[in-house]
PAMARDREN-301900 format. One line per 10 residues: number of its first residue (from 1); their letters; for each residue x negated, y negated, z of N, C-alpha, C, O. Coordinates in steps of 0.001 Angstrom, whole numbers. Atoms other than C-alpha are relative to their C-alpha. Layout:
<pts>
NUM	A	X,Y,Z,X,Y,Z,X,Y,Z,X,Y,Z; ...;
</pts>
This chain:
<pts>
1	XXXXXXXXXX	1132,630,-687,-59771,-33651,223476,-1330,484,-581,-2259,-246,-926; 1467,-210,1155,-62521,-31407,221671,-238,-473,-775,-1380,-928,-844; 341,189,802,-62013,-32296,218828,-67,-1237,-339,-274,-1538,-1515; 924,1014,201,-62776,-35854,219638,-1436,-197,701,-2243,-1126,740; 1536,402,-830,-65709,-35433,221589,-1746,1102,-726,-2936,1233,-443; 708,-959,660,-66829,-32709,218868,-846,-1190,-1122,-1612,-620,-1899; 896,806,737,-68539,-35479,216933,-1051,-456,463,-1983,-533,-337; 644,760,-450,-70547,-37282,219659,-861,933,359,-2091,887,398; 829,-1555,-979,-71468,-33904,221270,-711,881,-1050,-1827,1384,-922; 1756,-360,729,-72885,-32533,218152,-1230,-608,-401,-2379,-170,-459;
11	XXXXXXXXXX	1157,1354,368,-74661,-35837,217067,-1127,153,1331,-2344,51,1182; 1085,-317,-1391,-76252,-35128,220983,-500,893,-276,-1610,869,256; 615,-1395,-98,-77192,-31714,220079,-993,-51,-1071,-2117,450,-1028; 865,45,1267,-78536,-32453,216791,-1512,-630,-144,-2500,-322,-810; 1171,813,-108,-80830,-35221,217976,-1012,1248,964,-2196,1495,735; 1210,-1535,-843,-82203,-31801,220859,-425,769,-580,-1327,1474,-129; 337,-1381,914,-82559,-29528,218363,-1242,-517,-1259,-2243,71,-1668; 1087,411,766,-84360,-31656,216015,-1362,-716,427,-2027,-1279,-442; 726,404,-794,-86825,-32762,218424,-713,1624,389,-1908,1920,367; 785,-1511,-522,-87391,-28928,219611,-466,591,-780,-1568,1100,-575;
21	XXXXXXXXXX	274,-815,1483,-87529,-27377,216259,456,-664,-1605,1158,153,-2202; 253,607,604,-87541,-29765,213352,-183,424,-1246,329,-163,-2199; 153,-593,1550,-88678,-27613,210419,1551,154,-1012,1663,-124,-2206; -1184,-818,155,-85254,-26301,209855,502,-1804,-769,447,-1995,-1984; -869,562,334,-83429,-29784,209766,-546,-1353,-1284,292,-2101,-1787; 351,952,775,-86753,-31487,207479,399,987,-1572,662,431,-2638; -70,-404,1261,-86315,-28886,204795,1441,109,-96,1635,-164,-1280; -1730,628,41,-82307,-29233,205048,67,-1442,-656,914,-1749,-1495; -79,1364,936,-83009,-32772,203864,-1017,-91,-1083,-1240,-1211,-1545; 424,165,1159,-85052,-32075,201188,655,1310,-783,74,1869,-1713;
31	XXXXXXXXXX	-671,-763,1367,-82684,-29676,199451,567,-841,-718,1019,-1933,-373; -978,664,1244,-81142,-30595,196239,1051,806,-212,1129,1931,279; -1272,-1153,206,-77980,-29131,195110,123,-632,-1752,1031,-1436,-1962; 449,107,1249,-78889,-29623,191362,-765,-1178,-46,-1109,-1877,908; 1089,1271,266,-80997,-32243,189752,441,-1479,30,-64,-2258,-779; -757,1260,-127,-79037,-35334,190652,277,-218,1601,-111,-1150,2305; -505,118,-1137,-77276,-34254,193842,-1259,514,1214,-2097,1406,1080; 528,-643,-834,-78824,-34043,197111,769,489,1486,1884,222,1932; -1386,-586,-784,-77822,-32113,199933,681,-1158,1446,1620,-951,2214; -411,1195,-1153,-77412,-35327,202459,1267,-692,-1275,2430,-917,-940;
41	XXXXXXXXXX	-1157,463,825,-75361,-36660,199333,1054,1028,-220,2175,522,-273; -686,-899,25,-73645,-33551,198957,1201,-107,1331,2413,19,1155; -666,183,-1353,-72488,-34118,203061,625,-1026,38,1576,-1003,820; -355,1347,-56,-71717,-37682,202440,1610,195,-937,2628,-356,-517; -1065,-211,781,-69039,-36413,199422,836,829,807,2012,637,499; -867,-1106,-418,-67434,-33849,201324,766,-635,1231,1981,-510,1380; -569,1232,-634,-66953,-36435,204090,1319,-306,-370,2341,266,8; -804,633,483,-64961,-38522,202306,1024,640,-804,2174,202,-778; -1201,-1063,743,-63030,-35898,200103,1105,469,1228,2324,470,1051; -1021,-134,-1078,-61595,-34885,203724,615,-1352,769,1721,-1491,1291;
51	XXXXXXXXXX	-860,1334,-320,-61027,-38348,204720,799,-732,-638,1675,-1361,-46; -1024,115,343,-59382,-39254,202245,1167,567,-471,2132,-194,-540; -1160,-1363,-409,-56907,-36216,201853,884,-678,569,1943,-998,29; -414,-163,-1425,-56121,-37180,205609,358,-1221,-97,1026,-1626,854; -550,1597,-203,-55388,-40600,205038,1807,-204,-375,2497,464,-1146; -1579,-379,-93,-51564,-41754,205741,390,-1468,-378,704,-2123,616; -20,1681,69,-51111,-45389,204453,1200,-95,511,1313,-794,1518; -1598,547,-452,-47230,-45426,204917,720,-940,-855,640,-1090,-2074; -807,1178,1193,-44951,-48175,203771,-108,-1085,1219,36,-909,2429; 101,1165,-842,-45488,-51698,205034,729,-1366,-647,1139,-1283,-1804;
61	XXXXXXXXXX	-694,1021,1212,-43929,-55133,203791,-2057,-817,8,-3054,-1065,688; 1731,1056,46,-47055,-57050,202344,580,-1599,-176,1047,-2071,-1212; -1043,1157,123,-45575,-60403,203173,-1052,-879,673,-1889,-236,1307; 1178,1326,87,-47979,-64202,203763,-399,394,1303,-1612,210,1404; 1100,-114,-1037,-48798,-63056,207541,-209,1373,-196,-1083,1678,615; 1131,-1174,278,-49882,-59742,206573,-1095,-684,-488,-1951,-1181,244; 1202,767,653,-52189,-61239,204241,-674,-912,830,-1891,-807,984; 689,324,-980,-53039,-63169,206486,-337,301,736,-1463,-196,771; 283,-1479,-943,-53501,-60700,209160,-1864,603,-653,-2965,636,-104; 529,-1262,290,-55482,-58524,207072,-1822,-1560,-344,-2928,-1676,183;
71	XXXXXXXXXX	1272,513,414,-57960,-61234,205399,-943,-559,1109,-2154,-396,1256; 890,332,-1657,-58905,-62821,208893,-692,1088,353,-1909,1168,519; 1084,-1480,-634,-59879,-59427,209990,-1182,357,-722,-2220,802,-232; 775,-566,1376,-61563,-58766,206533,-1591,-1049,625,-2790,-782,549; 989,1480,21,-63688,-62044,207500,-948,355,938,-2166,364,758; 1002,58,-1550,-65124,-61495,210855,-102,1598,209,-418,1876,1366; 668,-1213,-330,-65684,-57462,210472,-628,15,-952,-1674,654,-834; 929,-290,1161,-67009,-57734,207125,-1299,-960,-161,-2471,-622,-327; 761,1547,-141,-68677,-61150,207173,-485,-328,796,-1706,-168,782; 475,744,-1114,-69126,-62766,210059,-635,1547,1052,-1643,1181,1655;
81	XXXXXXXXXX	657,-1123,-726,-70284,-59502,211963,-1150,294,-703,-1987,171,191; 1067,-7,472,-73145,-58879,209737,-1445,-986,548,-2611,-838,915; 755,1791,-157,-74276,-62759,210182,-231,427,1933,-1176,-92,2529; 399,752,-1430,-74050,-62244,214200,-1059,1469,-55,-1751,1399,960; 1080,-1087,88,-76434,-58851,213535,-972,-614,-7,-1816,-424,869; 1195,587,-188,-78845,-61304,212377,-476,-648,897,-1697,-591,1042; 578,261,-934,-79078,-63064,215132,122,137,1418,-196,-635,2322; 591,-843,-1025,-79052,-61007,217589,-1281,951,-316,-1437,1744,613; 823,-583,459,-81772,-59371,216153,-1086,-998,-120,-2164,-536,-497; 1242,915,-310,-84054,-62380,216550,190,-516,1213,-834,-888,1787;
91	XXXXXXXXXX	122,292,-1394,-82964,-63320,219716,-543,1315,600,-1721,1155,922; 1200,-1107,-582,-84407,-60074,221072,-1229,656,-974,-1837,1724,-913; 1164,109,541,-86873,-60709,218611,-227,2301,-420,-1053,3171,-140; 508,-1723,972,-86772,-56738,216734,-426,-134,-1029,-110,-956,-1890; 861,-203,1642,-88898,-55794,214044,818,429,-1067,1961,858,-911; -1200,-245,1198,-87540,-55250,210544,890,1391,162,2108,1566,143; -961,-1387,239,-86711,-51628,210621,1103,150,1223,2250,531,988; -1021,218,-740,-85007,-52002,213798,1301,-989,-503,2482,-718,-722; -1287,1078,528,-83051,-55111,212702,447,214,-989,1527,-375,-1054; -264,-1230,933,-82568,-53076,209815,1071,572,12,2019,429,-761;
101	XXXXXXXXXX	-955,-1073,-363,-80691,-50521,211381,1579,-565,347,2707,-282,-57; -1307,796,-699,-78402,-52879,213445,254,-1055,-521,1077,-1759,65; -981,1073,939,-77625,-55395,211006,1168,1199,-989,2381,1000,-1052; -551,-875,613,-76496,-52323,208833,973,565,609,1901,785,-170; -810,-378,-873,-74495,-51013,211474,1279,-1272,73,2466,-1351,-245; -1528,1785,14,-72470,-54744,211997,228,169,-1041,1328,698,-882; -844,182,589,-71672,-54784,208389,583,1112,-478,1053,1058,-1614; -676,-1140,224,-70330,-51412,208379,1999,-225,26,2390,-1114,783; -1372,112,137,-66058,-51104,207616,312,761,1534,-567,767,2396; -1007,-481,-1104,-63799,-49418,210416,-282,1368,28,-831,1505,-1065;
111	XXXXXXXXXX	-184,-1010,122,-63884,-45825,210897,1285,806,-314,2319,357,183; -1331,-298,593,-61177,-43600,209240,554,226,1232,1775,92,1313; -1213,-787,-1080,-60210,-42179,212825,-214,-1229,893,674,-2081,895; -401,385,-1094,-61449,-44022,215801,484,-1117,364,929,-1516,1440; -1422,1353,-711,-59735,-47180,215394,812,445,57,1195,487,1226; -1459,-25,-274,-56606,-46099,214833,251,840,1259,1174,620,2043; -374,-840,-1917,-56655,-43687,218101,-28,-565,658,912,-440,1443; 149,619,-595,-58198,-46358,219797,861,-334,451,1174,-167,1630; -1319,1249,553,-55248,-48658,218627,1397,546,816,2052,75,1746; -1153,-952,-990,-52586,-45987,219651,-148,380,1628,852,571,2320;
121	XXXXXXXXXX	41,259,-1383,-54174,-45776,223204,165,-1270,677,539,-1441,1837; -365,1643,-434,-53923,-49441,223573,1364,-363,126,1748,-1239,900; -1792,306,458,-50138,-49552,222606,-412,-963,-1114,306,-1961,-1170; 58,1214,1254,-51521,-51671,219405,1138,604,-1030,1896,1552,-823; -249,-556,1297,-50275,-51591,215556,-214,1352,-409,-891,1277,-1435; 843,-1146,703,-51112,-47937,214706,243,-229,-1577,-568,-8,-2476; -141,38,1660,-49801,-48555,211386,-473,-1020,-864,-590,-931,-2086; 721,658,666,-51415,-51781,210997,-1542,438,-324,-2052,367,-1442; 1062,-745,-364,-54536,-50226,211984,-820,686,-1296,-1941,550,-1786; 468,-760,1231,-54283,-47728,209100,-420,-934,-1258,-1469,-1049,-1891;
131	XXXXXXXXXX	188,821,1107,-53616,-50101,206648,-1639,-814,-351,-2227,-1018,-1413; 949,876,819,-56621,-52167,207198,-1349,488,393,-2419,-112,297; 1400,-995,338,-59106,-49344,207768,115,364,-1410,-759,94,-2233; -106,-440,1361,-57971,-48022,204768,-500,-1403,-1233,-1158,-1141,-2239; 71,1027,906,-58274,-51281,202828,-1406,-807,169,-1955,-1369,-779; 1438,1028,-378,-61656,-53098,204780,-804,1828,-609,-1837,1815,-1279; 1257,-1178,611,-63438,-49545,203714,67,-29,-1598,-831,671,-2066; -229,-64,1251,-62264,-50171,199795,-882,-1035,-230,-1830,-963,-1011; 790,1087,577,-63425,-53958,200142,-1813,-299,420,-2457,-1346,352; 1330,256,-923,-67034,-52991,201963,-741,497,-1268,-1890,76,-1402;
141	XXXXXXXXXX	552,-108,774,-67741,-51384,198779,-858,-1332,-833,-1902,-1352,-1485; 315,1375,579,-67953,-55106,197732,-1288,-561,325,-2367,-798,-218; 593,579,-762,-68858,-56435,200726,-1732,-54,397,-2569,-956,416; 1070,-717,-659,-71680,-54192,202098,-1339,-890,-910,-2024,-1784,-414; 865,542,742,-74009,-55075,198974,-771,-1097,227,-1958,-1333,453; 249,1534,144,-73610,-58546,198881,-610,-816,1520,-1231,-1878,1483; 357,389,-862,-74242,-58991,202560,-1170,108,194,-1854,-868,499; 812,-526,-786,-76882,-56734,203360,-941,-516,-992,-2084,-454,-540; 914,789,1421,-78696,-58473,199893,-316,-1598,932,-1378,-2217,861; 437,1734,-623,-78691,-62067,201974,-499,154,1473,-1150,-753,1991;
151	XXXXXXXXXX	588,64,-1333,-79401,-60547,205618,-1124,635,396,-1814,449,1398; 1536,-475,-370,-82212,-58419,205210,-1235,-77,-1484,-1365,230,-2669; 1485,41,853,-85366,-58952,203615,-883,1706,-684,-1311,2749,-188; 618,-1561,880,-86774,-56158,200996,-1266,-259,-473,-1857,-1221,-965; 1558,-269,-194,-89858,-54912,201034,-509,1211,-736,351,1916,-1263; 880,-1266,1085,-92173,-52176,199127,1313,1117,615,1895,1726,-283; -728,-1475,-412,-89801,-49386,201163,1375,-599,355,2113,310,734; -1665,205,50,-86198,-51296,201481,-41,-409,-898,-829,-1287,-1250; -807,1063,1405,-84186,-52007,198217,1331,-30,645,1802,983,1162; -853,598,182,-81218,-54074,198658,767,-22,-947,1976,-229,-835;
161	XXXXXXXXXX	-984,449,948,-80168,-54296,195511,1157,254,-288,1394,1384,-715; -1521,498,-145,-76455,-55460,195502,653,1043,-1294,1653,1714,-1037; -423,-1018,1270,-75900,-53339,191812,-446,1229,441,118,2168,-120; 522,-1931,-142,-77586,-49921,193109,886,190,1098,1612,1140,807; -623,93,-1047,-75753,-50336,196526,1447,114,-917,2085,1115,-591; -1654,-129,-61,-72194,-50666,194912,-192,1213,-952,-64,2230,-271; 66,-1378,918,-72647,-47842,192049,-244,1015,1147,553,1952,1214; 248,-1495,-848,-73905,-45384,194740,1313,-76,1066,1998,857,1484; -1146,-289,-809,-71338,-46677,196917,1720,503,-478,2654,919,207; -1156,-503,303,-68606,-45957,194552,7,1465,-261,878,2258,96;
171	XXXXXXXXXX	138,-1583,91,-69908,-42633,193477,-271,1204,1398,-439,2423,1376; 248,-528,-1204,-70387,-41649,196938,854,203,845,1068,1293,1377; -1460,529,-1072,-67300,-43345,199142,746,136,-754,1324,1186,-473; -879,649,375,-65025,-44527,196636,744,1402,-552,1773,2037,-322; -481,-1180,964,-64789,-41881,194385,574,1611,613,1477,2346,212; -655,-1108,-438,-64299,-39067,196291,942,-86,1083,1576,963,1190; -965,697,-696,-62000,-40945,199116,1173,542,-842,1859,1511,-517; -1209,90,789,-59407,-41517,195925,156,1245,-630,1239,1564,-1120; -626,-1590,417,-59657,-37916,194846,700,599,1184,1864,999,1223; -347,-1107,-1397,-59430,-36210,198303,1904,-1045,-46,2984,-491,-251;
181	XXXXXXXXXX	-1711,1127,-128,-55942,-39301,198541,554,498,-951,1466,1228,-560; -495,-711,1423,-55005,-38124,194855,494,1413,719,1577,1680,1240; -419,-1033,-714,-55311,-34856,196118,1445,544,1499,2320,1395,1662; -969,-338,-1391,-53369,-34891,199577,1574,-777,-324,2531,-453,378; -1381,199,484,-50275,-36723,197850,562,1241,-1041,1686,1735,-951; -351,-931,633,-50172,-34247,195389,493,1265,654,1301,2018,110; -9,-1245,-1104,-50026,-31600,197961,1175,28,994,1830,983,1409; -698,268,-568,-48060,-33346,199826,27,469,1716,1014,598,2440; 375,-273,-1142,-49452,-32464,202921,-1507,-301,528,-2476,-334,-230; 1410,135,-112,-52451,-33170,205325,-1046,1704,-64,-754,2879,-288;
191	XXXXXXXXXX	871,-1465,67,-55390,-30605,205463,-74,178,1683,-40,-712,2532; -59,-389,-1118,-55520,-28527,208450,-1246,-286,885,-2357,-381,365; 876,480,-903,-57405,-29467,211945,-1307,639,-625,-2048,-261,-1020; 851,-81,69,-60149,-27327,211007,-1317,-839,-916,-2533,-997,-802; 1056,1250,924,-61173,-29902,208009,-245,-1247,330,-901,-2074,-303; 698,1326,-1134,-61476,-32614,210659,-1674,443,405,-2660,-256,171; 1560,-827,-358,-64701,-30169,211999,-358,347,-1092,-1207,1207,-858; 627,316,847,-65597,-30241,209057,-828,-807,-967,-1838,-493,-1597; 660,1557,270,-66303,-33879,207873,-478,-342,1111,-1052,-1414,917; 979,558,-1122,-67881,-34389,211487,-988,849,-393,-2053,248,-533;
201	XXXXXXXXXX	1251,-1053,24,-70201,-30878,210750,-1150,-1033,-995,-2366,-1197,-901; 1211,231,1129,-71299,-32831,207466,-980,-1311,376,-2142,-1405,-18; 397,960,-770,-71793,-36383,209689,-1557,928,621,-2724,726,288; 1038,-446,-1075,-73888,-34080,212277,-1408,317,-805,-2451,-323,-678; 1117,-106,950,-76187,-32483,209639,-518,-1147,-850,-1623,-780,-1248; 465,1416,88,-76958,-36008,208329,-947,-174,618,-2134,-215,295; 915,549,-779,-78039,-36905,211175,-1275,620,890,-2218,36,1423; 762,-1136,-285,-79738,-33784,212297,-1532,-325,-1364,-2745,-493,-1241; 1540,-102,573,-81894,-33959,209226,-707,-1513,155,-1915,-1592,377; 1414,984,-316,-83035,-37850,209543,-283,104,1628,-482,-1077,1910;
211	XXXXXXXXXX	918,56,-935,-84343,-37178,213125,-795,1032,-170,-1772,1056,578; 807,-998,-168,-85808,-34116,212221,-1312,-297,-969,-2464,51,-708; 1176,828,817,-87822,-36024,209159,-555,-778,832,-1741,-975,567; 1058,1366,-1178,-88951,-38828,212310,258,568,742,1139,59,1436; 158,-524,-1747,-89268,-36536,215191,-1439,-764,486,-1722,-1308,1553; 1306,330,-716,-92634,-37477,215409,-71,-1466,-94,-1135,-1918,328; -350,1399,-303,-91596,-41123,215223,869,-594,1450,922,-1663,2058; -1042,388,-1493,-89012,-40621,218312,-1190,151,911,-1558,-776,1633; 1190,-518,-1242,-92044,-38683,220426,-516,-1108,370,-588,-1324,1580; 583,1609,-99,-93618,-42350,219983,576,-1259,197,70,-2379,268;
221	XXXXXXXXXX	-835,1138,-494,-90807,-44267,220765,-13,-630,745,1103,-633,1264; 283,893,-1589,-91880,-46564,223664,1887,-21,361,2772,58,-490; -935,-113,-598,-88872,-46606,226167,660,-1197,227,1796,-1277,697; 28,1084,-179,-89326,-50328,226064,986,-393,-932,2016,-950,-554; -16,105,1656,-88526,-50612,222442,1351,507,25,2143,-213,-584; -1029,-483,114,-85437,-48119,223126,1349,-1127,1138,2515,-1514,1214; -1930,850,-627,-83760,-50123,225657,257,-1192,-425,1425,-1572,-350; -78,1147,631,-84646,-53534,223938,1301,-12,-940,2169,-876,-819; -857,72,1205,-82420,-52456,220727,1299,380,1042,2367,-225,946; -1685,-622,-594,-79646,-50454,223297,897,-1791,488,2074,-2144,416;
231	XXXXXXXXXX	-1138,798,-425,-79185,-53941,224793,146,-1267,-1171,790,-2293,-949; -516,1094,979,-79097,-56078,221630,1224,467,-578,2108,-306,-945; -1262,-520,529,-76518,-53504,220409,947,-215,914,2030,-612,483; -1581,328,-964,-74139,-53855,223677,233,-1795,137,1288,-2286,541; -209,1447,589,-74806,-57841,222835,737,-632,-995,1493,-1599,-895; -299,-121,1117,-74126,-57592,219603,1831,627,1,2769,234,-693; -1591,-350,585,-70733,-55801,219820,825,-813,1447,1897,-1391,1267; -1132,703,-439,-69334,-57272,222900,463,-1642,-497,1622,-2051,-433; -154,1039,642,-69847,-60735,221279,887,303,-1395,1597,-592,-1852; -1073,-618,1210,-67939,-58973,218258,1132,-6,429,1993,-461,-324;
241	XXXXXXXXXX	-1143,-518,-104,-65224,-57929,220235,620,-1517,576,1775,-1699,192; -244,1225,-248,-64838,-61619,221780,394,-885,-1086,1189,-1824,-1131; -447,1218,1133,-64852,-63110,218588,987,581,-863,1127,-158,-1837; -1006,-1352,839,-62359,-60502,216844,1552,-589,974,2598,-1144,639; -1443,186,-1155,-59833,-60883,220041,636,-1656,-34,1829,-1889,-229; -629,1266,-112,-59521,-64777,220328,-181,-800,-1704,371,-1893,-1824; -243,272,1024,-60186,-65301,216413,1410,538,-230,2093,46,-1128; -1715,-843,608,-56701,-63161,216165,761,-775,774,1981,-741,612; -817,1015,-751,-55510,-65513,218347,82,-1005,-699,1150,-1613,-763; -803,1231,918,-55630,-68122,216104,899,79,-1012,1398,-879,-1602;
251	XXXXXXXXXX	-767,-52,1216,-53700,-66484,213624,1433,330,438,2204,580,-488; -1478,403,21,-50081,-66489,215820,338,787,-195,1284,779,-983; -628,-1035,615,-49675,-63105,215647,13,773,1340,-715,422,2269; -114,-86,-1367,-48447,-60858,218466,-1033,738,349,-2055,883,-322; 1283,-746,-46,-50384,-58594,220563,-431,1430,-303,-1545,1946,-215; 195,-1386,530,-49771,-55243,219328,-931,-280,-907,-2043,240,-812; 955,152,1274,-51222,-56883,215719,-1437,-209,855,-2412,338,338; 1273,201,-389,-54127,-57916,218026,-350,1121,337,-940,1998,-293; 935,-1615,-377,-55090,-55215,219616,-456,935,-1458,-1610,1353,-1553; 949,-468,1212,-55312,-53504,215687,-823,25,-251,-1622,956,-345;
261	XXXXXXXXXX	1394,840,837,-57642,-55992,214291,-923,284,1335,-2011,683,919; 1132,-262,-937,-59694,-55493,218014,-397,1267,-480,-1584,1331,-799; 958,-954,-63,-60227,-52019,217429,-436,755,-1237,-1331,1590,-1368; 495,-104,1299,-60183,-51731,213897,-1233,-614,-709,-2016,-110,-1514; 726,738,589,-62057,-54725,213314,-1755,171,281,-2652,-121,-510; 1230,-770,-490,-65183,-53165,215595,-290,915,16,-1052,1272,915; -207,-1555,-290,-64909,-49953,215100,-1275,612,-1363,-914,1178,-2396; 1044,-416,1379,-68188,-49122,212596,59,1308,-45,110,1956,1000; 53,-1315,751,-68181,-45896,210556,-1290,67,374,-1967,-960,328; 1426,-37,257,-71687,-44066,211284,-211,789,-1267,-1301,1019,-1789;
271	XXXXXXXXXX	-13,-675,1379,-71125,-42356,208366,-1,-645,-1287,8,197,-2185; 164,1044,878,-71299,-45503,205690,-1076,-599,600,-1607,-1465,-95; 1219,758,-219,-74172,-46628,207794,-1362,771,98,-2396,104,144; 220,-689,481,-75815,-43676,207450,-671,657,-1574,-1755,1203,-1780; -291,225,1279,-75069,-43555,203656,-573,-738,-536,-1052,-488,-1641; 481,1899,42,-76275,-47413,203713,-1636,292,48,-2331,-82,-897; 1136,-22,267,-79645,-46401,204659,-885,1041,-782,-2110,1097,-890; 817,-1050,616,-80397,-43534,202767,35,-812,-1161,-1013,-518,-1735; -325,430,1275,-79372,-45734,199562,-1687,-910,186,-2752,-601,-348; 1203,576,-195,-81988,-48321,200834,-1538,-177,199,-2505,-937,148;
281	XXXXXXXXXX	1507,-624,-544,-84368,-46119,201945,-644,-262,933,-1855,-68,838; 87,334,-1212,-84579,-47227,205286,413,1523,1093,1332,1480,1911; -130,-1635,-161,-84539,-43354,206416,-870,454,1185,-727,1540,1746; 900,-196,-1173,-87263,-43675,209119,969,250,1375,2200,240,1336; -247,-226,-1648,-86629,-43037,213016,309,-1616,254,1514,-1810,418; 126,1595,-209,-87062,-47159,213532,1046,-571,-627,1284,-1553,77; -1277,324,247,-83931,-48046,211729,816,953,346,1777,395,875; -1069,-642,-321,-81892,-45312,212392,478,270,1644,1561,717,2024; -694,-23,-1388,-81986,-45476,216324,748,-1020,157,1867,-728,579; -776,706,-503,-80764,-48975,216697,1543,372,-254,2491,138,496;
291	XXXXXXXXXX	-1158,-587,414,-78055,-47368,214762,986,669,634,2114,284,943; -546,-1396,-987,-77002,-44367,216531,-140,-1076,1347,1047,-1210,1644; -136,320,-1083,-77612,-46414,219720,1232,-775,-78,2031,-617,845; -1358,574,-289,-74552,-49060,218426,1012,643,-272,2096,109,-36; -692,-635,-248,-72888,-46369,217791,900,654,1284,2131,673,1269; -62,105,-860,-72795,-45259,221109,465,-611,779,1484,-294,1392; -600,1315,-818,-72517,-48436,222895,1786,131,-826,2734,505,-136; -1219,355,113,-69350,-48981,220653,1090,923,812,2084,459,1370; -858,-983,219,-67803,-45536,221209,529,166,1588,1603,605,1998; -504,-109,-1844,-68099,-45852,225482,841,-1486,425,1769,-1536,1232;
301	XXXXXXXXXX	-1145,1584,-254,-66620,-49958,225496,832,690,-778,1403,1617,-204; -1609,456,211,-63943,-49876,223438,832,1350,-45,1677,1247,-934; -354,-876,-867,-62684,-46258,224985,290,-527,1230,1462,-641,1590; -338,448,-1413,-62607,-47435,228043,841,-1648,76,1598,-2035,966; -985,974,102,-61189,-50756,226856,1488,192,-239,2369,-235,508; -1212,-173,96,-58229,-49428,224951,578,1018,1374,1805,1002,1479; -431,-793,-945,-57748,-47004,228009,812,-1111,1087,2025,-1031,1283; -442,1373,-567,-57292,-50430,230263,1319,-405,-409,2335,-246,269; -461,48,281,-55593,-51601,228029,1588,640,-40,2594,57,364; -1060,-886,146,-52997,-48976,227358,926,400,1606,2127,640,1729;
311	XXXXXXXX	88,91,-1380,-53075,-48709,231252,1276,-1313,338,2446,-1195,701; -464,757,-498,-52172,-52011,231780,1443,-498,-689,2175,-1266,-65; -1043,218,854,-49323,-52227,228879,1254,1203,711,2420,916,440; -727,-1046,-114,-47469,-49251,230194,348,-304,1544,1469,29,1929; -783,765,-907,-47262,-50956,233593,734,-1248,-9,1359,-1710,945; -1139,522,391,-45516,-53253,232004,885,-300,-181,1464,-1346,111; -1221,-412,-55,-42861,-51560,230911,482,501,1490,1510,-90,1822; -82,12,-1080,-42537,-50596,233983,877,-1096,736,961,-1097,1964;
</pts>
């Protein structure tokens, strides 16, 4: 139980601490760790070197409704979730850096863990689950670019560009994912719990240092402004999770596979969205709350959904 609530609960602490005392977490983000690397990129690699280690693909048959399975999902978490960012983001009428944040957030991939836990509290696929976290985070390298190049508008301080976005994203995600995977087959074993608290520590310090660079952007945060974006984000994803649930319905597949694609298919990494805006340079306080706020929103619905869920499947059997 800590050690899922050890992510949310330092991300809470990080945002108090960098608000109280700030120096600490602005010169933390302006270290370098030689003349290339920096130390938020440094956190971002180490990430992914433990996530992918920890990753368990399995053996599956890849047979015409997998594929089918998997690309539907691919469609409406990669694609079509981006597209409904945008407009929700003009229906409550947010300014760029906000709509910014939370378009970036929708076209984010799955998270390595909390779908599939989700998934397993639901009674879903766990093993589909894996598969197509593992696989929608390979094709976002694609994806991410090409989307976030047609949904947001670049300006003197956002670059988009679709070629800098996939190079950083491979040298960043890709690359060290398929080592840490290289690695943990070779080994033949996963890495121990403590390197779970470890790829959240490097998440937390992330995010510790961009509020501690815009503290004095939160202090000014109208309250107005904060709940405007909180409720375009609980807009924004329950309309996700509606269109995820009865789109999988058209594809004739049972409901364990559904439930997967539900909590896989909504389940955004803040750690590629994160990643996403430091590449862009969208690094301010004003994109990064709507962020962290759909973070949030996601992480209390669809908890308490698969809980229902899992609830109501197990009286079932019954």
């Amino acid at each position: 139980m800590f050690r899922k609530l050890f992510l949310p609960i330092g991300i809470a602490v990080s945002i108090a601490v960098s608000f109280v005392w700030p120096e600490p977490g602005i010169a933390f983000k302006a270290l370098r760790c030689g003349e290339y690397l920096t130390a938020n990129n440094l956190m971002i690699v180490i990430t992914f070197l433990v996530c992918g280690w920890n990753v368990d693909v399995g053996s599956t048959r890849f047979d015409r409704k997998f594929l089918m399975l998997f690309l539907g999902g691919a469609v409406m978490a990669l694609i079509i979730s981006p597209l409904m960012g945008v407009g929700v983001a003009k229906v409550f009428r947010l300014a760029a850096l906000p709509a910014t944040g939370l378009i970036v957030a929708a076209a984010m991939p799955p998270t390595l863990s909390s779908g599939i836990v989700l998934t397993e509290t639901a009674n879903g696929n766990a093993l589909l689950s894996i598969l197509m976290t593992v696989g929608y985070n390979l094709m976002s390298v694609v994806t991410i670019p090409l989307m976030l190049a047609f949904c947001i508008s670049s300006d003197g301080n956002i670059d988009t560009n679709p070629v800098k976005m996939f190079i950083q994203l491979v040298a960043l995600v890709l690359i060290p994912s398929m080592i840490g995977f290289g690695a943990g087959k070779l080994a033949k074993r996963k890495l121990p719990p403590f390197f779970t608290y470890l790829s959240s520590t490097a998440v937390i310090l992330l995010v510790w240092g961009f509020f501690s660079a815009s503290c004095e952007h939160f202090k000014q945060h109208p309250w107005s402004s904060l709940l405007q974006e909180g409720a375009g984000a609980l807009v924004l994803h329950i309309a996700l999770l509606l269109v995820v649930w009865f789109g999988s319905a058209a594809l004739k597949i049972g409901k364990a596979e559904r439930k997967a694609l539900l909590f896989t298919g909504v389940s955004k990494t803040i750690t590629i969205t994160i990643t996403i805006l430091t590449i862009i340079g969208a690094t301010t306080g004003a994109a990064l709350v709507p962020a962290l706020v759909y973070y949030f929103v996601q992480s209390i619905v669809d908890s308490s959904l698969a809980g229902k869920m899992g609830l109501s499947a197990d009286d079932e059997k019954c």
